[in-house]
C-alpha positions as CSV (number, residue, x, y, z in Angstrom):
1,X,4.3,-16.4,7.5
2,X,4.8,-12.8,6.3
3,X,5.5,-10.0,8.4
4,X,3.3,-8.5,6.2
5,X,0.0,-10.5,7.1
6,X,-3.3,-8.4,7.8
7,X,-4.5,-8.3,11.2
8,X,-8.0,-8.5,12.0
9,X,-7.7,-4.6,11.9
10,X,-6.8,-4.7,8.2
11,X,-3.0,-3.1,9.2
12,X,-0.3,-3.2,7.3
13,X,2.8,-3.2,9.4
14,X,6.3,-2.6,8.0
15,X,9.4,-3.7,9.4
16,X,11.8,-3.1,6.6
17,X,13.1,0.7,5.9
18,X,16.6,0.4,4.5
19,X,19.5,3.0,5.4
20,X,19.0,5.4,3.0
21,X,15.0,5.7,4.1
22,X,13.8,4.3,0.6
23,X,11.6,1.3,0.9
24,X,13.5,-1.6,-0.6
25,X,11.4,-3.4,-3.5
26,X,10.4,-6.4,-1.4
27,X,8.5,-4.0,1.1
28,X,6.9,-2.5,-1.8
29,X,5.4,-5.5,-3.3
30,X,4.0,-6.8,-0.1
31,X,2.3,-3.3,0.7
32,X,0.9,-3.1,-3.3
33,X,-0.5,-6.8,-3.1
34,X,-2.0,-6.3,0.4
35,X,-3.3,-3.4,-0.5
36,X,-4.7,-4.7,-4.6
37,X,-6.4,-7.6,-2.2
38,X,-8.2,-5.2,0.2
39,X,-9.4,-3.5,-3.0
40,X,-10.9,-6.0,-4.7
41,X,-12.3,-7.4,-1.4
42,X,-14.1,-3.4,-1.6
43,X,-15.0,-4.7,-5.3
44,X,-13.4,-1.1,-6.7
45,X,-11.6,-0.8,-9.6
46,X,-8.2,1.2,-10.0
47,X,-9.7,4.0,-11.4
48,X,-12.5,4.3,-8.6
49,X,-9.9,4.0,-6.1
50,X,-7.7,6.7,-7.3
51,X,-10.6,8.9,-7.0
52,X,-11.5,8.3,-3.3
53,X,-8.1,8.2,-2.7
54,X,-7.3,11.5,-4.8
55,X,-4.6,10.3,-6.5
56,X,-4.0,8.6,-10.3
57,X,-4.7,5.5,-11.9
58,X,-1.0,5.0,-12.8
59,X,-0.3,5.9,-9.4
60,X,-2.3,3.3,-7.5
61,X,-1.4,1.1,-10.4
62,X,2.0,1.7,-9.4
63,X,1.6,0.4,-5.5
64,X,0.0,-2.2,-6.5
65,X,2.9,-3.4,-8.6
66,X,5.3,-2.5,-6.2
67,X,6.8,-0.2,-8.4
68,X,8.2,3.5,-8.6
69,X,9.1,6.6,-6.1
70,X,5.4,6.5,-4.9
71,X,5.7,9.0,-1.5
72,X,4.8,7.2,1.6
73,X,2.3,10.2,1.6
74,X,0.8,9.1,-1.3
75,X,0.8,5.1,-0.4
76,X,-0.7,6.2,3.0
77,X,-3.9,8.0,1.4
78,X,-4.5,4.8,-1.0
79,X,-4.2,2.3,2.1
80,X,-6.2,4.5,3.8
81,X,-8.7,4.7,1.6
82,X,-9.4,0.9,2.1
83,X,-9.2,1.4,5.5
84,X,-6.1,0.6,6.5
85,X,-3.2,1.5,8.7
86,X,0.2,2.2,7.6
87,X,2.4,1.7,10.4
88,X,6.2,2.0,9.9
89,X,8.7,0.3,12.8
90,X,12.2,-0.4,13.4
């Protein structure tokens, strides 16, 4: 199993956060498919998701393909949109 399972709460929680404090690509492309899955389970597209979460289409296209220099900011406000957590641990 992942560390990157949802919990019944729908949280996303991230144990990897190399040295330098950029997320390495394998943390990236969990937190874009979890958070691609939750959308579709909302039945949004890209486009309405970027709206609620007032961002771009190539932007939430971009999480969800775990690709890059997306602010955690930014990744925050989209997985927050869904109703999710973020939560970022040693």
């Amino acid at each position: 199993m992942s560390n990157f399972e949802y919990s019944l709460q729908a949280e996303l929680s991230i144990r990897q956060y190399s040295a330098d404090r950029r997320w390495t690509v394998d943390v990236l492309k969990d937190i874009g498919a979890k958070i691609r899955v939750e959308r579709r389970r909302h039945h949004l597209t890209q486009e309405q998701l970027a709206e609620v979460a007032d961002t771009s289409t190539r932007t939430v296209r971009d999480i969800e393909q775990g690709r890059g220099s997306t602010s955690i900011g930014t990744v925050t406000a989209v997985a927050g949109a869904l109703g999710l957590t973020l939560t970022v641990s040693p």
